[in-house]
C-alpha positions in Angstrom: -4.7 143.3 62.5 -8.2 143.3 64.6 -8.3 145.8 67.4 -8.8 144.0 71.1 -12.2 144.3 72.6 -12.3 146.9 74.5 -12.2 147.0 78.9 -14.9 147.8 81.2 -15.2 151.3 82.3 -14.0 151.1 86.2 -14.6 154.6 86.8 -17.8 155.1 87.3 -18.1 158.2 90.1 -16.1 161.4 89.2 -16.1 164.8 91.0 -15.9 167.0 87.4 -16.0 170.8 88.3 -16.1 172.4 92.2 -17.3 176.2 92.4 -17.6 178.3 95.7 -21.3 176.7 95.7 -20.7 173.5 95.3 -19.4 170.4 93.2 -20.5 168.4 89.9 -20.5 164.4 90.4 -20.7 161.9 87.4 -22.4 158.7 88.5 -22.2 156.5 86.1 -23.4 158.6 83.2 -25.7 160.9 85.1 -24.2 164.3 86.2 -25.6 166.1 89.6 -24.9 169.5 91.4 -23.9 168.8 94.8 -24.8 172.1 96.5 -22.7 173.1 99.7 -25.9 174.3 101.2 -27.7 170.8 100.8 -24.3 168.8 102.0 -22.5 171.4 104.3 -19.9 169.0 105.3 -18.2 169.5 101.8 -17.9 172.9 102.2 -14.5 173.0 103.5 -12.6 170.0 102.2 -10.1 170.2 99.9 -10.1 169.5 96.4 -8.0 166.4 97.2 -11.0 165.3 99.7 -13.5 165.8 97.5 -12.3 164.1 94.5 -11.3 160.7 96.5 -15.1 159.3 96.3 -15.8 155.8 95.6 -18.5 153.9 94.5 -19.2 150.9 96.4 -22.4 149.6 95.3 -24.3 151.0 92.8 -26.6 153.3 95.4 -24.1 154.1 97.4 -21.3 156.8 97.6 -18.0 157.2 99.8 -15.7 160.0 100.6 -12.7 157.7 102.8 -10.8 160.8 103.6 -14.1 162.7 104.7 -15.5 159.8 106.3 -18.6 160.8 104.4 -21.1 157.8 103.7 -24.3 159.0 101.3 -27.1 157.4 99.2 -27.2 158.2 95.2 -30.6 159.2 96.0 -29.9 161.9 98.5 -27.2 164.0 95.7 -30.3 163.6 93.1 -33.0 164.4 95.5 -32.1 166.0 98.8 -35.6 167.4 99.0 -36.3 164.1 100.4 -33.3 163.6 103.3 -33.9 167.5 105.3 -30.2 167.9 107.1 -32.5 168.8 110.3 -34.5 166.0 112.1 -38.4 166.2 112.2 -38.6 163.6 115.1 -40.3 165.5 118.5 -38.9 164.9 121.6 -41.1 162.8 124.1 -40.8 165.2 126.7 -41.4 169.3 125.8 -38.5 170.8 126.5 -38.2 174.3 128.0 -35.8 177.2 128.8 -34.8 177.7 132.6 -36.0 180.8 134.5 -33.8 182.9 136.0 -34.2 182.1 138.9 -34.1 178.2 138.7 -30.8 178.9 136.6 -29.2 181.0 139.5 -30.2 178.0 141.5 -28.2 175.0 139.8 -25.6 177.5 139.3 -25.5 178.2 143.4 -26.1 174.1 144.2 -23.4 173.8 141.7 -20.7 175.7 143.4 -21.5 174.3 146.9 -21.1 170.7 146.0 -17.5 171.4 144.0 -16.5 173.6 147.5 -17.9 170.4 149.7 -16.0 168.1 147.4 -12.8 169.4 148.3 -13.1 169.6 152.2 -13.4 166.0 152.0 -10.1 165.4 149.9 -8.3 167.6 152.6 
């Protein structure tokens, strides 16, 4: 008797080892390190949280329970997506003196104490 042809593979993203440093993920037939430095909001979900990924599309990854949406591109090259933004600010920001801190702290303080002679 002839064998039936045999299914499609359905899974096609697998989380396949976690260490203190991060987590192996099988896309497809490729296998990537997913460091906790690179992605540091895996770093303290459970092994339940990071196993429940799905696949989507195929560039595109999904952690429901994390609420964790990334590229396929970013776990094979996050060189290329830096966790810190390289966008400047329009206007140069700077730290408050002293003295113009005291101040907003003082101003501060007299309009919560002229706040409440009104509500009397």
């Amino acid at each position: 008797m002839p064998s039936e042809e045999r299914g499609k593979d359905t899974l096609v993203v697998e989380v396949t080892n976690v260490s203190p440093q991060g987590f192996w993920l099988l896309i497809h037939e490729n296998e990537s390190f997913v460091s906790f430095k690179d992605f540091p909001w895996f770093r303290e979900a459970s092994i339940a949280e990071l196993t429940n990924v799905k696949l989507p599309s195929a560039h595109h990854l999904h952690w429901p329970d994390l609420d964790v949406d990334l590229p396929v591109e970013s776990i094979e090259h996050p060189e290329n997506y830096p966790l810190v933004s390289q966008v400047r600010p329009a206007k140069q920001l700077r730290p408050m003196t002293a003295k113009e801190s005291a101040a907003k702290y003082r101003n501060a303080r007299v309009g919560r104490r002229g706040s409440s002679r009104t509500r009397s």
